[in-house]
C-alpha positions in Angstrom: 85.5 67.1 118.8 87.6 67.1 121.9 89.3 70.5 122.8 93.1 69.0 122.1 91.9 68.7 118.6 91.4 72.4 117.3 94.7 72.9 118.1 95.7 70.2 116.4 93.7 71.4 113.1 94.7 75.1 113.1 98.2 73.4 112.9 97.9 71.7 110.1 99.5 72.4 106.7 97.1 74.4 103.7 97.8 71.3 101.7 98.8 67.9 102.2 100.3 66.4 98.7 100.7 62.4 99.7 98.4 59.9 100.5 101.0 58.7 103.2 101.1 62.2 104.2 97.4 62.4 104.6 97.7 58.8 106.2 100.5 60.1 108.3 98.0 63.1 110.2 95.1 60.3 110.6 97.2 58.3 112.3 98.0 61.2 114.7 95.1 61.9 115.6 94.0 58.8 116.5 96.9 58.1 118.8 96.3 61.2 120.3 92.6 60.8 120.8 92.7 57.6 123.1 96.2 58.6 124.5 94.1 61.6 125.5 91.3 59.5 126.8 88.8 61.0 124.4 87.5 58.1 122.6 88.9 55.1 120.1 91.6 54.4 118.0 90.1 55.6 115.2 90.7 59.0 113.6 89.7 60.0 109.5 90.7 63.1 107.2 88.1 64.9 104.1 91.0 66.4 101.6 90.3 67.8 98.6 91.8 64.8 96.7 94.0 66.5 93.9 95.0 69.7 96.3 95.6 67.8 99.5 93.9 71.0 101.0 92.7 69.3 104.5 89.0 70.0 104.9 87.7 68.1 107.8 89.5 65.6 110.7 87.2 63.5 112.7 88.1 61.6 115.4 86.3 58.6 117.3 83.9 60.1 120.2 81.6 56.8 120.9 82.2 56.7 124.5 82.6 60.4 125.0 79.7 61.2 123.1 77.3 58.4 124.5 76.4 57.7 120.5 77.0 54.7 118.7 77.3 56.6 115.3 79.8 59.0 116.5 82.9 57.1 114.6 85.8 59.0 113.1 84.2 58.5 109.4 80.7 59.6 110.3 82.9 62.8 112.3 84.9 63.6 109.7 82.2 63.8 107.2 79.6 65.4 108.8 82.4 68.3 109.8 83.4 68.6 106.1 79.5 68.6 104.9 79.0 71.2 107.5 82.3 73.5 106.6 81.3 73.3 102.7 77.2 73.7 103.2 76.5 70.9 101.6 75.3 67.3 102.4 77.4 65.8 98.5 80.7 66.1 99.2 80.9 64.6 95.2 78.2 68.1 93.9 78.7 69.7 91.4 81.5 72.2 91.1 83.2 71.2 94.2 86.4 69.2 93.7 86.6 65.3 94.2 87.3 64.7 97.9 88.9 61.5 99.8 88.3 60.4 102.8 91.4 58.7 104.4 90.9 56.6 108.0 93.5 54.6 109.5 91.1 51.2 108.9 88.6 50.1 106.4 85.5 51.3 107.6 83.2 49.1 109.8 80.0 48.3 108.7 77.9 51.5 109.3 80.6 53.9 108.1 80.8 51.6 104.6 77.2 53.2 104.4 78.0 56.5 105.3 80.8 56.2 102.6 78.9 55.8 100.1 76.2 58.4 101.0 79.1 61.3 101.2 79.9 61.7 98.0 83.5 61.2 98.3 85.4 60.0 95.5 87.7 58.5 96.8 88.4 56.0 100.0 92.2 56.0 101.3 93.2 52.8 104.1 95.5 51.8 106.5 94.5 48.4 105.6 91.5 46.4 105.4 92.2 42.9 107.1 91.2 41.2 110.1 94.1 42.6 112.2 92.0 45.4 113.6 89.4 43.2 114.9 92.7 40.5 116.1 94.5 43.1 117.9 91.8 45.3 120.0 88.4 43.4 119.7 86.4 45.8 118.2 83.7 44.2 116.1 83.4 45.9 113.0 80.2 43.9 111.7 79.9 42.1 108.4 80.9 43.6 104.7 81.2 42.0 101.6 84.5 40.7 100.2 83.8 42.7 97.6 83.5 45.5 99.6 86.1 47.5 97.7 85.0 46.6 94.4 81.5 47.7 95.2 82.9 51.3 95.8 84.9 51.4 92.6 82.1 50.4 91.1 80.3 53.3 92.6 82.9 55.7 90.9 85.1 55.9 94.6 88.6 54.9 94.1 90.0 52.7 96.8 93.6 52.8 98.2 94.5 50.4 100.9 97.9 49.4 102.6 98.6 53.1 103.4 101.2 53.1 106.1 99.8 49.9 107.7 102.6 48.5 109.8 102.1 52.0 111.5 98.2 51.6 111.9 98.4 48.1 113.6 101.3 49.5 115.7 98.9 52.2 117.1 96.3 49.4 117.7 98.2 47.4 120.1 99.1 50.8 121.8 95.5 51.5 122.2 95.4 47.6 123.1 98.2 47.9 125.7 96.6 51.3 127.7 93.5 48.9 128.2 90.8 51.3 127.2 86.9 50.5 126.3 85.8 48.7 123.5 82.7 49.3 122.5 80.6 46.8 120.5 83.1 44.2 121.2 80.4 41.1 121.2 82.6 39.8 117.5 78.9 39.3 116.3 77.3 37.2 119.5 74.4 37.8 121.8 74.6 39.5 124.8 
């Protein structure tokens, strides 16, 4: 995680009620993370879903990182697997968690969704204005995408301060920074 970030954690509150709340500190720290030059406009939260305690905030660090994998989802939920000591964030005994991100996950981080164990999957939105706006290829899913994770047993909220999300992508859009991967599924 960049260095602005720990500060940003330790000031967070012991428990965050709302999902708009929860929405409200992703979206944070994705602005901050490519208005600090520190990677993409993409941040995601682990919460204890019926607390709101905040577990785990990962932030985009492709770039900064040299590592394709290192997306806010795969961040956040490696941090939380590591601060709980386990690789199930849905084991037994520990509460249901939620992983909230300010877009639906791309392809690879779908994956890493449902490997988590979260219960629960909170969105911005899930359209193709992400994709529109900044160019970022997010790779191929299902329609059914959501289905298939409430099918898994992981609840799926989307339209979660939205407006907001696609405003902080044509920030991102406007300070010209890199996009990665942004080939919108062609060679080369």
């Amino acid at each position: 995680m960049p260095e602005w970030a720990a500060a940003e954690v330790a000031g967070l509150a012991d428990r965050i009620p709302s999902v708009e709340a929860r929405m409200r500190v992703v979206l944070r720290f994705a602005r901050l993370n490519f208005e600090s030059d520190t990677g993409g406009p993409f941040a995601a939260g682990i919460f204890e879903r019926d607390s709101g305690r905040p577990i785990a905030i990962g932030v985009n660090r492709v770039v900064a990182s040299g590592c394709s994998s290192a997306h806010a989802e795969v961040m956040a939920i490696s941090l939380a697997q590591k601060a709980l000591n386990t690789w199930d964030l849905g084991a037994a005994g520990l509460p249901a968690h939620q992983l909230a991100v300010n877009w639906r996950p791309c392809a690879m981080c779908y994956g890493a969704v449902l490997w988590s164990g979260v219960r629960s999957l909170v969105v911005a939105g899930s359209g193709p204005e992400l994709e529109q706006i900044t160019g970022f290829d997010e790779g191929p899913l299902s329609p059914r995408w959501a289905d298939e994770l409430t099918e898994r047993g992981i609840e799926v909220v989307d339209g979660i301060l939205r407006e907001e999300a696609c405003d902080l992508f044509r920030a991102f859009k406007a300070v010209a920074r890199a996009v990665y991967n942004a080939r919108q599924g062609r060679p080369g």
